[in-house]
N, C-alpha and C positions, 0 to 999 in steps of 0.2 A: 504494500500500500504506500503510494507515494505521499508525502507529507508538503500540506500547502504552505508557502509561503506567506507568513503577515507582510500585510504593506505597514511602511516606515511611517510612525506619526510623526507630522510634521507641528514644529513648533513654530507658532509665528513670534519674528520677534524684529525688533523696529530697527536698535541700532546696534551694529559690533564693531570689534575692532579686526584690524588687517593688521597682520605680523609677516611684512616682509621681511626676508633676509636673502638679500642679493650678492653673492661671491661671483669669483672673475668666471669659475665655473659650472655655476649651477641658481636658479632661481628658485627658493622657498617662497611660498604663501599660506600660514594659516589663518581659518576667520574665525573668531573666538567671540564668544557673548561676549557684556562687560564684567560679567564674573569670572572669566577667563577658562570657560567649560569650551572646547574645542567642536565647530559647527562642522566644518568640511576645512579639507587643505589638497593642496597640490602642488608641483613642482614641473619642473622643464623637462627633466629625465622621464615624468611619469605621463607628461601627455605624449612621447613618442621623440622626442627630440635627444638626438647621439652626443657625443665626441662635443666638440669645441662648439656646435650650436645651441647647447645648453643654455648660456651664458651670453645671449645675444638679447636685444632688445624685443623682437620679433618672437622671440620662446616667451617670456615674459609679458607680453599682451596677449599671446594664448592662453597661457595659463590664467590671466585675471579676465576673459573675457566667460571662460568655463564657470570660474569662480563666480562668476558677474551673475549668469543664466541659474545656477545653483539657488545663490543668494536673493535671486527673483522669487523663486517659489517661495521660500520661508518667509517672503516677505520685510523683506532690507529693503529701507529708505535713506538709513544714514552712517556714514563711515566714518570710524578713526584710522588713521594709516598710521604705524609704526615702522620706519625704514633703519635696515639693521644692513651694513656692509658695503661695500666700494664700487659695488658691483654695477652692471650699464644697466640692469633693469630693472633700474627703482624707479625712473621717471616713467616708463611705459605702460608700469602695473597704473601708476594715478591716474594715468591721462585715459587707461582703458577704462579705468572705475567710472571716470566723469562721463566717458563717451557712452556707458553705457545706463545713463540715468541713474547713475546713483548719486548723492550727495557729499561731499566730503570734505567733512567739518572738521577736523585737525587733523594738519602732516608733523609728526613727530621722527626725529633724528635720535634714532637710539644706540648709533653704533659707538662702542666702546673704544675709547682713547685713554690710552696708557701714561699715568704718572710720572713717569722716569721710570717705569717699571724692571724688567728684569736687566740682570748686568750683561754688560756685551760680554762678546770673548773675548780673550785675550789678545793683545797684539800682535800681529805677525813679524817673527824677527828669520830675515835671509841671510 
């Protein structure tokens, strides 16, 4: 006897945040309530994208146009963007958010800079 699948309840819910984290090789996107309970994510490797096109701007408005159509159904109106990394597609994930009717109400820069943190190595002596 085959066993039916329950369809997914969907949660409606108004505003989340977007936790990118963009490196030279690969595009993260999680979208998290504001309680920080994780709604859907994706990445550049995961929509089908190889090798060094991971990491292009163009991987990166796939991935948040996915996210975009997702975030339709549950009913998102309004964004926070958190941008985490050096990477070329932070600006392409916002401007797909905007492009795709969403609203987004603060761009936050969360990428980590170091104190004078850890010591170099020693100096090279010839």
């Amino acid at each position: 006897m085959a066993y039916k699948k329950k369809a997914k309840k969907v949660k409606k819910v108004d505003s989340v945040i977007a936790h990118v984290r963009a490196t030279f090789n690969n595009t993260y996107v999680t979208i998290t309530t504001m309680d920080g309970n994780v709604l859907v994510s994706n990445s550049a490797g995961r929509a089908g994208f190889t090798g060094t096109r991971k990491g292009t701007p163009f991987a990166a408005s796939q991935v948040a146009s996915t996210l975009a159509k997702e975030m339709e159904l549950l009913g998102v109106k309004t964004v926070e963007v958190n941008l985490c990394g050096p990477g070329s597609g932070r600006d392409s994930v916002v401007r797909t958010f905007q492009s795709s009717g969403l609203h987004v109400s603060v761009l936050r820069d969360v990428t980590p800079l170091p104190h004078n943190g850890c010591r170099p190595p020693k100096k090279r002596r010839v």
